[in-house]
NUMI-104606 format. One record per residue: x, y, z of N, C-alpha, C in turn; residue in three letters. Coordinates in steps of 0.2 Angstrom, whole numbers. Layout:
% NUMI-104606
nu X	nv Y	nw Z	cau X	cav Y	caw Z	cu X	cv Y	cw Z	code ALA
...
% end
This chain:
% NUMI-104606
nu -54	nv 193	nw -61	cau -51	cav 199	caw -58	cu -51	cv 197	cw -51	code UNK
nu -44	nv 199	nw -48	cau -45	cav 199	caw -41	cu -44	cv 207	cw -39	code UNK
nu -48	nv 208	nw -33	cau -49	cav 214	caw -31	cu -49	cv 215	cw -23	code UNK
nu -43	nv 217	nw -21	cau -42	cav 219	caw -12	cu -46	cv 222	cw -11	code UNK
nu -50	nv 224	nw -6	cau -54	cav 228	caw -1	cu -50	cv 232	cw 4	code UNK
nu -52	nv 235	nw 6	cau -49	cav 238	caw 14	cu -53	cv 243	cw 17	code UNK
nu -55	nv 242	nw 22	cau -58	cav 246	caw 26	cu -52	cv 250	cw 32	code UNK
nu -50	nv 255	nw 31	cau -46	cav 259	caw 34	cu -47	cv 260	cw 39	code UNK
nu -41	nv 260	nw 46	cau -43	cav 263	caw 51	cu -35	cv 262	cw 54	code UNK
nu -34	nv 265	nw 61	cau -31	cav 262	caw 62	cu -28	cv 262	cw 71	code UNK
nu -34	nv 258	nw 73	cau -36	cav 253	caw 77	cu -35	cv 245	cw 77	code UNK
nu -40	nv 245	nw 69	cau -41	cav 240	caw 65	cu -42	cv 241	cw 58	code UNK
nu -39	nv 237	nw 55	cau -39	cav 239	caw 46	cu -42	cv 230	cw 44	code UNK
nu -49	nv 231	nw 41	cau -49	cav 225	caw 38	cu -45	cv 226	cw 31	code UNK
nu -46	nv 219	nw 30	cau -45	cav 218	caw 24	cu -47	cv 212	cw 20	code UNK
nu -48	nv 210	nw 13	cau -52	cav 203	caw 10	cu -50	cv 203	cw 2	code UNK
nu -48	nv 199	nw 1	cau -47	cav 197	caw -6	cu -51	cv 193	cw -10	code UNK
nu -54	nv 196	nw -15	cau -61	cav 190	caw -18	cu -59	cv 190	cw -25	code UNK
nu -59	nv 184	nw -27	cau -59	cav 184	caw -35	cu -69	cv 186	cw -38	code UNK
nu -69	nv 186	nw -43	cau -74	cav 189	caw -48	cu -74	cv 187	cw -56	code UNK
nu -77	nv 183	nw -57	cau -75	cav 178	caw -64	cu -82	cv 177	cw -66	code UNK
nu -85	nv 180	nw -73	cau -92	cav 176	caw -74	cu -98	cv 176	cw -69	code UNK
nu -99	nv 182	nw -66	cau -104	cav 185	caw -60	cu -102	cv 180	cw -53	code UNK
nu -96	nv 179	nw -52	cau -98	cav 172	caw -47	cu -91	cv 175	cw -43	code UNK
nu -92	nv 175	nw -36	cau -88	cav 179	caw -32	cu -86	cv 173	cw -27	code UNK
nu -78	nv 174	nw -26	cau -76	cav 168	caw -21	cu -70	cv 172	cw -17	code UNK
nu -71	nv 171	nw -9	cau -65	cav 175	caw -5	cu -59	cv 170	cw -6	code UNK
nu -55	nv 175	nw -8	cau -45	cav 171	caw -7	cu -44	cv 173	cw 0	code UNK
nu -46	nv 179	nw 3	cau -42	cav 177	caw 11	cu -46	cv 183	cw 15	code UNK
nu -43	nv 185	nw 17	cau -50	cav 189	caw 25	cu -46	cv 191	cw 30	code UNK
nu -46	nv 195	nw 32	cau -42	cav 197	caw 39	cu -42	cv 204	cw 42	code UNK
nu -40	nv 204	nw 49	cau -39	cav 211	caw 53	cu -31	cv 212	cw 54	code UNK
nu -30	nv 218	nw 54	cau -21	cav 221	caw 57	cu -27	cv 224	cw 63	code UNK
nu -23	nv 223	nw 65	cau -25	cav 228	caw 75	cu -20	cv 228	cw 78	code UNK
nu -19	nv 236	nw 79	cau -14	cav 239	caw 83	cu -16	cv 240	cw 90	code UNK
nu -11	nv 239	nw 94	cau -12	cav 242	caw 100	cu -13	cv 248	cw 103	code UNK
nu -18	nv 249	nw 108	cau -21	cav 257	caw 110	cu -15	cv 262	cw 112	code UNK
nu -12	nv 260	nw 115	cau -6	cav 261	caw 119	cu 2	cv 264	cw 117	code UNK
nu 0	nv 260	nw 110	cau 8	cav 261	caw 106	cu 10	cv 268	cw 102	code UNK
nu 14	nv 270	nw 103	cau 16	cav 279	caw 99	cu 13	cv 278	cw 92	code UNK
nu 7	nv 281	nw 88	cau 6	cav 283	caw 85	cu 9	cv 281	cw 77	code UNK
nu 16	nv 282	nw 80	cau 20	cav 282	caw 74	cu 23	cv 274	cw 71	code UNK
nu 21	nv 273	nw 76	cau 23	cav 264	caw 75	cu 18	cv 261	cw 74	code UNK
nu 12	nv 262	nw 77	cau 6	cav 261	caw 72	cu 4	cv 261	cw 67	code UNK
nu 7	nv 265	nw 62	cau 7	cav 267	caw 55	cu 11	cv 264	cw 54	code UNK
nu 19	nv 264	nw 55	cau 22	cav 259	caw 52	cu 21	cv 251	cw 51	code UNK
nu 16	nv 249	nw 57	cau 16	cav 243	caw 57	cu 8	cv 241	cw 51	code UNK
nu 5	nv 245	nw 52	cau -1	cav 243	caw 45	cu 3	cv 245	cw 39	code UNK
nu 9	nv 249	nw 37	cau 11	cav 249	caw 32	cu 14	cv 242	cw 30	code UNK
nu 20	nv 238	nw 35	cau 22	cav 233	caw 36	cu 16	cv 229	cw 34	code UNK
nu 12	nv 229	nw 36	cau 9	cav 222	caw 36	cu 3	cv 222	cw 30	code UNK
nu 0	nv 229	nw 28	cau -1	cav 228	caw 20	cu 2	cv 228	cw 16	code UNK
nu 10	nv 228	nw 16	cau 13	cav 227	caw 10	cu 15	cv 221	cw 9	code UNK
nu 14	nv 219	nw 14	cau 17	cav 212	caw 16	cu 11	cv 206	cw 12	code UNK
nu 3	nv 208	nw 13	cau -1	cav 205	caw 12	cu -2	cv 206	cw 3	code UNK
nu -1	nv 213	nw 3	cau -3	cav 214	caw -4	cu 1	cv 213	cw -10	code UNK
nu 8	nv 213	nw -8	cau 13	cav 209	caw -12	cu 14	cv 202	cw -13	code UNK
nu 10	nv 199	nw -6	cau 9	cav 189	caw -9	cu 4	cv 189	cw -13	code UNK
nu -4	nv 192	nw -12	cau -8	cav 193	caw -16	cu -9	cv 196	cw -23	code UNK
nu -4	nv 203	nw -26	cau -4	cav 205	caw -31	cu -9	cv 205	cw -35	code UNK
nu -16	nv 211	nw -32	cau -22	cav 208	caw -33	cu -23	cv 214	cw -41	code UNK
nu -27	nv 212	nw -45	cau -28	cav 218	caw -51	cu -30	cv 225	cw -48	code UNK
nu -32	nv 225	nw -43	cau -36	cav 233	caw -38	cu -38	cv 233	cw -32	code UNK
nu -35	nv 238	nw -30	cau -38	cav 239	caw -23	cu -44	cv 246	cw -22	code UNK
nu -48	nv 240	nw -19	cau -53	cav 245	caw -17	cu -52	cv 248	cw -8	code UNK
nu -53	nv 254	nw -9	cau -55	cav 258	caw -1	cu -60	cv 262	cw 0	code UNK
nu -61	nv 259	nw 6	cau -67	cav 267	caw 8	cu -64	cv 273	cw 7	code UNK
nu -69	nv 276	nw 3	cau -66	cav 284	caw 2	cu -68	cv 289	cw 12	code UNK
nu -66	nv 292	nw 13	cau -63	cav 294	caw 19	cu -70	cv 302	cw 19	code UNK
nu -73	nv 300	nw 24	cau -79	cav 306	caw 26	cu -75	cv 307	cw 34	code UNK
nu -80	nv 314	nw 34	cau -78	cav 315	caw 41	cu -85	cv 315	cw 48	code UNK
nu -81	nv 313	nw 51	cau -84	cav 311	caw 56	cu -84	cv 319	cw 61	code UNK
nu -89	nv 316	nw 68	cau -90	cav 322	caw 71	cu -83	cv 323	cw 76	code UNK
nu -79	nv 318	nw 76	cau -73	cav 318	caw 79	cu -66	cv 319	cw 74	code UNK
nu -65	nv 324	nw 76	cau -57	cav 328	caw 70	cu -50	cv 323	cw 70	code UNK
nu -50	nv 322	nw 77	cau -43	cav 318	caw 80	cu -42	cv 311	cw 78	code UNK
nu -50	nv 310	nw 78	cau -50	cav 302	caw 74	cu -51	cv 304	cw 66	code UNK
nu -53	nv 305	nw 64	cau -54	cav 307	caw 57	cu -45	cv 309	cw 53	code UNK
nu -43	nv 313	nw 56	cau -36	cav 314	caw 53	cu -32	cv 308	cw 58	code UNK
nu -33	nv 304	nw 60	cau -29	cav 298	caw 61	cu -31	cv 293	cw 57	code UNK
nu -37	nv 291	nw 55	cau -38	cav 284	caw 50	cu -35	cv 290	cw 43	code UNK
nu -36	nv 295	nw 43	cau -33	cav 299	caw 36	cu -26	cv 295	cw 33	code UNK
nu -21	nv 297	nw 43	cau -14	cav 295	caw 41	cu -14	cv 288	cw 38	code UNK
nu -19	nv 283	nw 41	cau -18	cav 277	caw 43	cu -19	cv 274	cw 35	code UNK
nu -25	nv 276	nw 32	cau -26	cav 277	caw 25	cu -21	cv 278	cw 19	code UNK
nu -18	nv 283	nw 20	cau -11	cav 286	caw 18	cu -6	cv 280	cw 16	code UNK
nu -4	nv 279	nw 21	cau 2	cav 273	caw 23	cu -1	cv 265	cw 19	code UNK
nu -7	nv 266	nw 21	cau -12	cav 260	caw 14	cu -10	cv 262	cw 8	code UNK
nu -14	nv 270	nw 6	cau -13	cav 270	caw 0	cu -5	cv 268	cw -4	code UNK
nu 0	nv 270	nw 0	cau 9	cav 270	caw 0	cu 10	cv 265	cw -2	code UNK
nu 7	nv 259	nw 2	cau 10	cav 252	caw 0	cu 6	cv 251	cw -3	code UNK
nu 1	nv 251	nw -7	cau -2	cav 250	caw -16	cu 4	cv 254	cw -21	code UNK
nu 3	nv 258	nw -20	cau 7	cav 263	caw -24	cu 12	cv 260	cw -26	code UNK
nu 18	nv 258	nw -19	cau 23	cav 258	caw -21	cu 22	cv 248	cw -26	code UNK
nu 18	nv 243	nw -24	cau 17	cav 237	caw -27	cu 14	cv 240	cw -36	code UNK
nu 11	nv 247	nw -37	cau 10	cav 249	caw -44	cu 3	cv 245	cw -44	code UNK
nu -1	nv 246	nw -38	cau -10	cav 243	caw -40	cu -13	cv 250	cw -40	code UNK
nu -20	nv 248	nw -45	cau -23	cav 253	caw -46	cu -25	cv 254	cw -40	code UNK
nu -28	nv 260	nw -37	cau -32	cav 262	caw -31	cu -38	cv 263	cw -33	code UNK
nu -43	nv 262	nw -32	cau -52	cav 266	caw -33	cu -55	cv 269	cw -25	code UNK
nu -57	nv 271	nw -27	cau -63	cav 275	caw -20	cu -69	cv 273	cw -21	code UNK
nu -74	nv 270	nw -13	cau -80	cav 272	caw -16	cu -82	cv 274	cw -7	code UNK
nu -88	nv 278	nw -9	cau -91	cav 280	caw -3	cu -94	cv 274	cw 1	code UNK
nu -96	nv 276	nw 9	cau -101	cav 270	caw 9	cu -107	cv 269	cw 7	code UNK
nu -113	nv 274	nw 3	cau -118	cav 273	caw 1	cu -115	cv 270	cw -6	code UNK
nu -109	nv 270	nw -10	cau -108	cav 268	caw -17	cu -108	cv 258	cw -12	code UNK
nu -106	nv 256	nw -8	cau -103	cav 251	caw -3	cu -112	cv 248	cw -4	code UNK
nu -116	nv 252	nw -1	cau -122	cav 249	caw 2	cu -124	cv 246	cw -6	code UNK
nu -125	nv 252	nw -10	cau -128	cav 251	caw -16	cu -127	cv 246	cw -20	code UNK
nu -120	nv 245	nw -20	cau -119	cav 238	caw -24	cu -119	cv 231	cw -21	code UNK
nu -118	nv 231	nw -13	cau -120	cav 224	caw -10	cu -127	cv 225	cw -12	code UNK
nu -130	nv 227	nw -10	cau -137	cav 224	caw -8	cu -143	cv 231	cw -10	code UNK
nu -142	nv 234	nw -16	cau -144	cav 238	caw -21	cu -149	cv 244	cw -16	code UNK
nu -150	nv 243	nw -12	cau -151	cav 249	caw -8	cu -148	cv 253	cw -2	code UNK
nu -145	nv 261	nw -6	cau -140	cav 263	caw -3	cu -141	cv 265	cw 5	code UNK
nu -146	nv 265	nw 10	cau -148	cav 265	caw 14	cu -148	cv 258	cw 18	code UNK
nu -146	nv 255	nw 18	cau -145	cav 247	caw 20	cu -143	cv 247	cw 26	code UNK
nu -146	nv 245	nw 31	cau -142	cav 246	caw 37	cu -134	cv 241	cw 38	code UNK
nu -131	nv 239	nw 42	cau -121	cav 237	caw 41	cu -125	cv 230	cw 44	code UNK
nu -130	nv 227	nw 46	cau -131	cav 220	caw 46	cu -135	cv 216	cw 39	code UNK
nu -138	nv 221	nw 35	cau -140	cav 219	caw 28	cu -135	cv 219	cw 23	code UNK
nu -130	nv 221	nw 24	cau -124	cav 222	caw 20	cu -119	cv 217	cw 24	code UNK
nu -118	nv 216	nw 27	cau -114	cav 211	caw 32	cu -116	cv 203	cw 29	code UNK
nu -123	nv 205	nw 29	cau -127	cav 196	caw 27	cu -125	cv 195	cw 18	code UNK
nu -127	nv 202	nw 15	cau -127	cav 198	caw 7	cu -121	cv 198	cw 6	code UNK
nu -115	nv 201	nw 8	cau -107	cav 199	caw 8	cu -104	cv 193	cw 8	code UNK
nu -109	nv 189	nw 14	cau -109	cav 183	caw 16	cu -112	cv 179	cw 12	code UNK
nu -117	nv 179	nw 10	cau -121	cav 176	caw 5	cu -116	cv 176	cw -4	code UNK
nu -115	nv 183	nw -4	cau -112	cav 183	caw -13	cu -105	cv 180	cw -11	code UNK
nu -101	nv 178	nw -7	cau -96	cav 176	caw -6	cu -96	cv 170	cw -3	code UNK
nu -103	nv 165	nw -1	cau -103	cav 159	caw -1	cu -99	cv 155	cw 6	code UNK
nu -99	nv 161	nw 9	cau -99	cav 161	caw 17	cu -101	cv 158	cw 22	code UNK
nu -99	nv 154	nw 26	cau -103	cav 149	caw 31	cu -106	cv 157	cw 36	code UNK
nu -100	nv 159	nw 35	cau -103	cav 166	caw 41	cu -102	cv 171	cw 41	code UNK
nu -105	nv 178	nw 44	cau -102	cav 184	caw 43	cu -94	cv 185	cw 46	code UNK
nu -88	nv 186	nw 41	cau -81	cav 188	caw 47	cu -80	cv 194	cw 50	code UNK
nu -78	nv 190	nw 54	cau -78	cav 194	caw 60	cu -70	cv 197	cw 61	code UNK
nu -67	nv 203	nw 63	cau -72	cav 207	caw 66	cu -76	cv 212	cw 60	code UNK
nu -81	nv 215	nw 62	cau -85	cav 219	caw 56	cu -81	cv 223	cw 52	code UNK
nu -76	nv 225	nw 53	cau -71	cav 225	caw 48	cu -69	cv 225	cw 43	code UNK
nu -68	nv 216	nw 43	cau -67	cav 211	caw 40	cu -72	cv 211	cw 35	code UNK
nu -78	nv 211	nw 38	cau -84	cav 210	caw 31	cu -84	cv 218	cw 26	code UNK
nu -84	nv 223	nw 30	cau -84	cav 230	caw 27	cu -80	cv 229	cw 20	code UNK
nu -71	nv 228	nw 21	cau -68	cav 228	caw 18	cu -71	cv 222	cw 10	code UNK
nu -70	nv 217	nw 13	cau -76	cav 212	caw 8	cu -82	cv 215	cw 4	code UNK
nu -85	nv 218	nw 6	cau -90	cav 222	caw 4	cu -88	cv 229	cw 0	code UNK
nu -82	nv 232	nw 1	cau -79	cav 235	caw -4	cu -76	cv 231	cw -9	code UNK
nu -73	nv 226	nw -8	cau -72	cav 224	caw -14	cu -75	cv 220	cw -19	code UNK
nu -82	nv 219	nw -15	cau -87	cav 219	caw -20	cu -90	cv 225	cw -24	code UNK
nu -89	nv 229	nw -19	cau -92	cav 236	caw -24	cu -88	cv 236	cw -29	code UNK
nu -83	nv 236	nw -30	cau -76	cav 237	caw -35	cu -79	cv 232	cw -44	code UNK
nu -81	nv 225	nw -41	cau -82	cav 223	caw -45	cu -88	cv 224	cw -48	code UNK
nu -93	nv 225	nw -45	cau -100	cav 231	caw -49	cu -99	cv 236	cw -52	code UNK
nu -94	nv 242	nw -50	cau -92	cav 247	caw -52	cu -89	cv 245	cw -59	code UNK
nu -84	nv 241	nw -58	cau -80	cav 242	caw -66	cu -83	cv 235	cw -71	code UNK
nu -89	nv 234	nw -68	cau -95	cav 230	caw -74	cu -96	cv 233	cw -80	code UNK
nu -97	nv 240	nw -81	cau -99	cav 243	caw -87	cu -97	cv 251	cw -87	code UNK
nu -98	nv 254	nw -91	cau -96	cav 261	caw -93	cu -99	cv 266	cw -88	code UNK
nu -107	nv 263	nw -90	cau -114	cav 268	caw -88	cu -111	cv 268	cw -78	code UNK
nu -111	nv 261	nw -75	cau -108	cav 259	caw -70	cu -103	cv 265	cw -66	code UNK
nu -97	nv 263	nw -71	cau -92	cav 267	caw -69	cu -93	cv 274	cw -68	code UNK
nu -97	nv 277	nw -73	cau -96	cav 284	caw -73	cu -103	cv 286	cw -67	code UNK
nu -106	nv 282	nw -63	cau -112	cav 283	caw -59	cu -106	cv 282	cw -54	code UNK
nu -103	nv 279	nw -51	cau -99	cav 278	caw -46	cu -94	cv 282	cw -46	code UNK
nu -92	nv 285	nw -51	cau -87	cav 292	caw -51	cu -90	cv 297	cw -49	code UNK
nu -96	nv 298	nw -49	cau -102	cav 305	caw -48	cu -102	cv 301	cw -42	code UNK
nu -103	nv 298	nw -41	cau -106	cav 295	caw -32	cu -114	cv 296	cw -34	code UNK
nu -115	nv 293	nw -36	cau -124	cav 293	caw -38	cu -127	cv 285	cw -34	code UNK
% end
């Protein structure tokens, strides 16, 4: 099974592509889009949509996994990684890959079995279960990884899938 990741934003959108075979996890590629601060809004968008579709069309991975989207104490940021998210989801949709959700406590729980984990404990067993010289940078890059590990614990088993649907 190959499984995209993506951590949504859009400043910086990581993203990681792992395969998943017989409990043994290997990354096919890794990387950040980063937009610049400065540039209209709207071109922003377009250019993470360009460049996920662009990525996710060479890859054609079986699922993409995303952070499911909470909200922050800041509105204007929160409804901008919304849109930013959107334009992700767009270009899975239109390539016809499934989408999953998981929160970040569903993120902690399956890297590193306790949903409280802090982002350097999660960071390391990423690196570790994917056989990494080092954590990728920018942090990002590992988040998105780390969703896409969640993705393969989740559709492991029935009991799995339906605790991950709850957010348990």
């Amino acid at each position: 099974m190959v499984v995209f990741g993506i951590d949504p934003g859009y400043a910086i959108v990581g993203w990681g592509a792992i395969s998943f075979k017989t409990n043994s996890y290997k990354a096919l590629g890794f990387g950040a889009i980063e937009t610049k601060a400065h540039t209209d809004f709207n071109e922003r968008l377009e250019y993470i949509y360009d460049e996920i579709y662009s990525v996710l069309n060479r890859c054609r991975p079986d699922a993409l996994a995303i952070e499911r989207l909470y909200f922050q104490t800041n509105q204007k940021t929160a409804i901008n990684v919304a849109q930013a998210r959107g334009v992700i989801l767009l270009a899975a949709q239109k390539l016809k890959i499934p989408i999953f959700e998981y929160t970040p406590l569903q993120v902690k729980t399956a890297v590193t079995g306790y949903g409280k984990a802090k982002k350097p404990q999660v960071m390391e067993m990423t690196r570790r279960l994917l056989h990494l010289d080092e954590v990728p940078k920018p942090d990002d890059t590992a988040d998105a990884l780390a969703i896409a590990i969640c993705h393969t614990q989740a559709a492991g088993s029935a009991l799995r899938r339906d605790m991950f649907r709850r957010g348990i």
